[in-house]
Each structure stands twice: as structure tokens, then as C-alpha cells.
C-alpha atoms as one frame of an Amber mdcrd trajectory, in Angstrom:
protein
   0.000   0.000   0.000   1.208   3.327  -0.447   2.977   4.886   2.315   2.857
   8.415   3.904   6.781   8.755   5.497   6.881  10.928   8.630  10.365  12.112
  10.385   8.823  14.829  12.700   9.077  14.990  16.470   6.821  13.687  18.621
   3.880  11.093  18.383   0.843  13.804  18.327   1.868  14.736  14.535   2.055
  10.767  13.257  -1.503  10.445  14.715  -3.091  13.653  13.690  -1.659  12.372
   9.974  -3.093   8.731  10.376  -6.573  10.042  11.762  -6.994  12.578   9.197
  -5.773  10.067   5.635  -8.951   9.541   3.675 -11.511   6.981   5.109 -11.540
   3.700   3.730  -8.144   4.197   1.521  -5.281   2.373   1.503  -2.774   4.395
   2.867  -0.068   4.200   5.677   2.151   6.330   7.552   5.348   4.814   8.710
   7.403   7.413  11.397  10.802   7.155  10.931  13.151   8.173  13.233  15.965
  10.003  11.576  17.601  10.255   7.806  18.827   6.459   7.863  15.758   5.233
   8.639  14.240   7.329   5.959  16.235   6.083   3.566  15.550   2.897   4.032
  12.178   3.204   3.792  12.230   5.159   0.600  13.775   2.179  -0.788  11.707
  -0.758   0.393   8.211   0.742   0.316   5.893   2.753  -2.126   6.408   6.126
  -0.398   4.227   8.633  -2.269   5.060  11.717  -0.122   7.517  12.510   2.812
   6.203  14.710   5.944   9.105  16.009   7.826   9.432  18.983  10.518  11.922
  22.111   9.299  12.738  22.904  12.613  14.140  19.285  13.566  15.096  18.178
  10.546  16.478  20.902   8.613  15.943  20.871   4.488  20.094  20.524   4.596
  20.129  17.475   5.732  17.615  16.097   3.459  19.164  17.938   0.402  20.998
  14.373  -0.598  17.735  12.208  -0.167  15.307  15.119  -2.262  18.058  14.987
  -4.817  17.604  11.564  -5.348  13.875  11.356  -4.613  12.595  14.253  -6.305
   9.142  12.258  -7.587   8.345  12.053  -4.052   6.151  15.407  -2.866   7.804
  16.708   0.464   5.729  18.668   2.604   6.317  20.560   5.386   4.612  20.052
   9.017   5.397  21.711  12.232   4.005  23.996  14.702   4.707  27.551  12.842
   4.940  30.755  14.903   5.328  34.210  13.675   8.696  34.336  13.555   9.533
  31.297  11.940   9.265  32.932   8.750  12.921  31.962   7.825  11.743  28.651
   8.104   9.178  29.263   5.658  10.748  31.611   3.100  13.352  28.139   2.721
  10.608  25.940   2.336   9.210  28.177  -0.632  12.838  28.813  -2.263  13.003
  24.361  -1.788   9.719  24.359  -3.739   8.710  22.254  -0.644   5.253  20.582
  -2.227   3.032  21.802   0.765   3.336  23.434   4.188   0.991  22.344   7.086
   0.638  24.050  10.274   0.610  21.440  13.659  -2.035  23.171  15.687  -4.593
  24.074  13.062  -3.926  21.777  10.163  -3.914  18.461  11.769  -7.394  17.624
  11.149  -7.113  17.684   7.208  -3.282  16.967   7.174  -3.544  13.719   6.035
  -6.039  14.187   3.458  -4.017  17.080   2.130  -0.720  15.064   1.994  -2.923
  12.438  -0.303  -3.755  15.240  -2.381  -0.475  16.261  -3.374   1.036  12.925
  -3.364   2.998  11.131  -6.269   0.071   8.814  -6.160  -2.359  11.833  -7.131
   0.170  12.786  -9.871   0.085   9.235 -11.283  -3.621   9.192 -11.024  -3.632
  13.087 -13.113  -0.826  10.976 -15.473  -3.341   8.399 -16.080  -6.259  10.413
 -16.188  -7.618   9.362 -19.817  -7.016   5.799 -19.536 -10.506   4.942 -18.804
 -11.707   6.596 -21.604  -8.820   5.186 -24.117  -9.284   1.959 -22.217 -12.744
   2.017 -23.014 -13.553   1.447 -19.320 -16.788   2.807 -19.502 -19.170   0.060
 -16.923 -19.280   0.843 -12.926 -17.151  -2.610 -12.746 -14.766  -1.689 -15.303
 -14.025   1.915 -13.156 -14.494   0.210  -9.928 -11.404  -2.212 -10.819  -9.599
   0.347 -12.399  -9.340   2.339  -9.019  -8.796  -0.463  -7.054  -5.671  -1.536
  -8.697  -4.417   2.054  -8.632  -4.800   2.311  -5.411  -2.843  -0.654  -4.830
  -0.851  -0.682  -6.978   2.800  -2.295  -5.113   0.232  -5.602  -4.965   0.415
  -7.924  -7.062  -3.503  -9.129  -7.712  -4.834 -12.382  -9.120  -8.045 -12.357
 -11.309  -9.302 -15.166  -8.785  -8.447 -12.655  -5.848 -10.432  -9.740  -7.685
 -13.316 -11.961  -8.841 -13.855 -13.184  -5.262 -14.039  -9.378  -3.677 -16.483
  -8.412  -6.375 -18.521 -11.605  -5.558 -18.403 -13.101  -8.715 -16.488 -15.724
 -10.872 -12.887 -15.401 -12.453 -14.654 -15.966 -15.698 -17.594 -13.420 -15.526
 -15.049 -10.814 -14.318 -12.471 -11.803 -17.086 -15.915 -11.074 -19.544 -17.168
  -8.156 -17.934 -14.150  -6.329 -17.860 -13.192  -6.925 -21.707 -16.532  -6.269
 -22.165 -16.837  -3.418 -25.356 -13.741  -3.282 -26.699 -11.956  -2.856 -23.568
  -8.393  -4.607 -23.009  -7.811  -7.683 -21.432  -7.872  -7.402 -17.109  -4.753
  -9.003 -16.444  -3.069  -6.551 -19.266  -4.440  -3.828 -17.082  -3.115  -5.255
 -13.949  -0.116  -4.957 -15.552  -0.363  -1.624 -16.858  -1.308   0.070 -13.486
   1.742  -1.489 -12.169   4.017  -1.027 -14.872   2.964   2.538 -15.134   3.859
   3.204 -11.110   7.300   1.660 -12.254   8.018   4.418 -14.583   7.402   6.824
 -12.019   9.472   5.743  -9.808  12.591   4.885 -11.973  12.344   8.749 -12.666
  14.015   9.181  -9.061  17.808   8.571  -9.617  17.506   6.835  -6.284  15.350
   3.836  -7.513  17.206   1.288  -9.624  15.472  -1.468 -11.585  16.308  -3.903
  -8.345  14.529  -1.658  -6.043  11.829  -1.021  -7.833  11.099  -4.499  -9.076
  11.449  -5.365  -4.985   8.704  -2.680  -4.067   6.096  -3.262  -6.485   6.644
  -6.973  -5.616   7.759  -8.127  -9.696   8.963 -11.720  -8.581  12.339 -10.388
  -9.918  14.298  -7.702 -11.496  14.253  -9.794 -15.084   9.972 -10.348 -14.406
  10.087  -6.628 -14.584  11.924  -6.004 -17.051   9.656  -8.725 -19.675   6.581
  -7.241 -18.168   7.574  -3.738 -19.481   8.189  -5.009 -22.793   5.137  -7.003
 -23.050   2.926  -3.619 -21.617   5.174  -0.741 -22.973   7.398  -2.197 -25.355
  10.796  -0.824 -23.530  13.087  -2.910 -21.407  12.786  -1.688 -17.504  15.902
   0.954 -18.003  13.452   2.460 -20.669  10.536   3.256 -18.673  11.811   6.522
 -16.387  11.680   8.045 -19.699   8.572   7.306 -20.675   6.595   7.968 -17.614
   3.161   6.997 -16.764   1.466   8.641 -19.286   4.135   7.552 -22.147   3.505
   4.060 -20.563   0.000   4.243 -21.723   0.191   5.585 -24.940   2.558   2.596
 -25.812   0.323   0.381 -24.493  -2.621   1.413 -26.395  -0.614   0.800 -29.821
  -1.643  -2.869 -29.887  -0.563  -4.682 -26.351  -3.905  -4.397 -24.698  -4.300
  -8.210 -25.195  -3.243 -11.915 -23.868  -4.655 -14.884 -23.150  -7.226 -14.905
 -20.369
């Protein structure tokens, strides 16, 4: 699931974000407890924005990890005064994604963080794919933003089928259903399409990324891009998720059911 990471002081600021994430979503926050840590997380989960406090963590020390993240929305969240205005005026020169004020904010933080989240700006990338998918049925839409929205899970048809209360089959038919692609192409296209946004951050590798969106390996990857995209893995960070979907809508929108 996709991951909200938090190094700010305190507990009260992890909760106010976990309370106030969107009801009924999928995401997480994970507090980590200094650079390090944050590091590591960037590189073994789906982290689609970083929350960290100006005042205890300073943007200098995080220079080196936005450098090599710089897909991933940071957004400022502390406990502002009056005079912290230095604070802020570095935020707005570090084109710091959003600022949040602990104290007044917390009740919508978390909502606000999903908003301007790399998963929002993969959602804006993908934007016309229902309609070039031809996803035009409630099911069709309803499966389409349930695999976005998880989209570091791999997901069976059988897995899909049994949450909508119906059989592989019928889901399999319903989905193709007026000239739409093939589901488990589209499984593979919400995925694959995540992968090019994340191999846009020089601090993702092929490896890493094929580790966090849970490809069986770095090689599964890599033939799943060319089947969806028609790049190699190394390929897609250029294309993005939009280029990512115009290739795939010039003839791989089918396979075997």
C-alpha cells in the first residue's frame, strides 16, 4: 500500500496524519526516526510523499535524499509561529510541495498530503485511460481504481473476482466487455505505469523497484515492461506513466485470459 513517510518529532503529529488520511483508503504512515531510517524506507516501500518537521530536521540534511527522490512530494509540518518565517521563506525557495501548520492543520493533514502525493500525480498521469481503455461500466471503473490504489500488490483475477462476488470468468468477460483490453493486461499496466514513475528518481534502480512493487524479480520486470510498454525496464523513467500508456494502447492491450 502506499505509504505516507513521517520524520517529525513527537507522536501527536504521526496520529493527527493517520486520523486525518482519507476513510476507507489504503494508505499508511510509517514514522521514521531520523535520515537512515528514511532512507531505508524510501527504498523498500511505495512512499508517495515525505512529511518532515523544518525545525528538527532541517531541508540541509535532506538535500541528498530530495536529490535523489525528487518524484516524491515533500511537505512541510510543524508547529509555525510568527517568527519562523525563515523557516518558511526556505521551504518556498526548496519548492517544498506543501506546508501544514501542527495546531490548526492536523485535522485535514492527512487528506491534504494524499492530495499532493505522487500517487495523485500518477492518477492526473493516467487520467484518460478509462476513456482510451474504453472502461466505460461501474465494474470496469471500480477495478480500475482499485488496482491504482494498490498498486505495489500484485492481484490475481481469482483474488479480484472473489471481492467483487463473482467468478474469475464473468469478471475476465465483464471487464473486456466493449472493446476494452484484457484485465490481467491492465493489472499490468497500473503497475508497470507506477514503475516508470518511480525509476524517474535517480535513487530507484530497476532492483529496487522491481522489490517494491513486488515483480517476482528484477528480469519479471523487465519482460513485463516489454510485453505492456514495449521498452526494457531501463526504458521506462523516460517514458513515464502517461508515455507508458500511450505505448500500451498501440496494440498490447491483449493476452490470453
Amino acid at each position: 500500500m502506499p505509504v505516507v513517510a513521517a520524520i517529525v518529532p513527537g507522536g501527536e503529529a504521526v496520529q493527527n496524519l493517520r486520523r486525518s488520511l482519507p476513510a476507507g483508503g489504503p494508505w499508511a504512515v510509517v514514522r521514521c526516526l531520523s535520515t537512515a531510517h528514511l532512507e531505508r524506507t524510501l527504498v523498500s516501500r511505495l512512499v508517495d510523499a515525505v512529511v518532515f518537521s523544518p525545525a528538527s530536521t532541517p531541508l540541509s540534511d535532506l538535500t541528498a535524499l530530495r536529490m535523489a527522490f525528487p518524484q516524491v512530494p515533500w511537505v512541510a509540518f510543524a508547529p509555525f509561529r510568527p517568527d519562523d518565517g525563515s523557516l518558511l521563506l526556505a521551504c518556498e525557495e526548496s519548492r517544498v510541495a506543501l506546508v501544514l501548520v501542527d495546531g490548526v492543520d492536523g485535522a485535514v493533514a492527512g487528506d491534504l498530503v494524499v492530495r499532493h502525493s505522487a500517487a495523485a500525480e500518477r492518477r492526473r498521469a493516467l487520467a484518460e485511460a478509462p476513456r482510451v481503455l474504453r472502461l466505460s461500466e461501474p465494474l470496469q471503473r471500480e477495478v480500475w481504481q482499485y488496482l491504482l490504489d494498490r498498486v505495489d500488490q500484485p492481484t490475481r483475477t481469482c483474488d479480484l473476482a472473489r471481492r467483487l462476488g463473482c467468478s474469475r470468468e464473468h469478471l475476465s468477460r465483464q471487464f473486456g466487455a466493449g472493446g476494452a483490453p484484457n484485465l490481467k493486461r491492465v493489472i499490468d499496466l497500473t503497475r508497470i505505469a507506477c514503475a516508470a514513475s518511480l525509476l524517474r528518481n535517480p535513487g530507484h534502480d530497476v532492483a529496487t523497484v522491481a522489490r517494491i512493487l513486488c515483480f517476482a524479480t528484477a528480469s519479471h520486470l523487465t519482460s513485463t515492461a516489454r510485453r505492456i510498454a514495449g521498452v526494457p525496464s531501463k526504458g521506462l523513467g523516460g517514458l513515464g506513466p502517461r508515455g507508458v500508456l500511450a505505448h500500451f494502447v498501440r496494440g498490447k492491450t491483449r493476452s490470453r485470459v
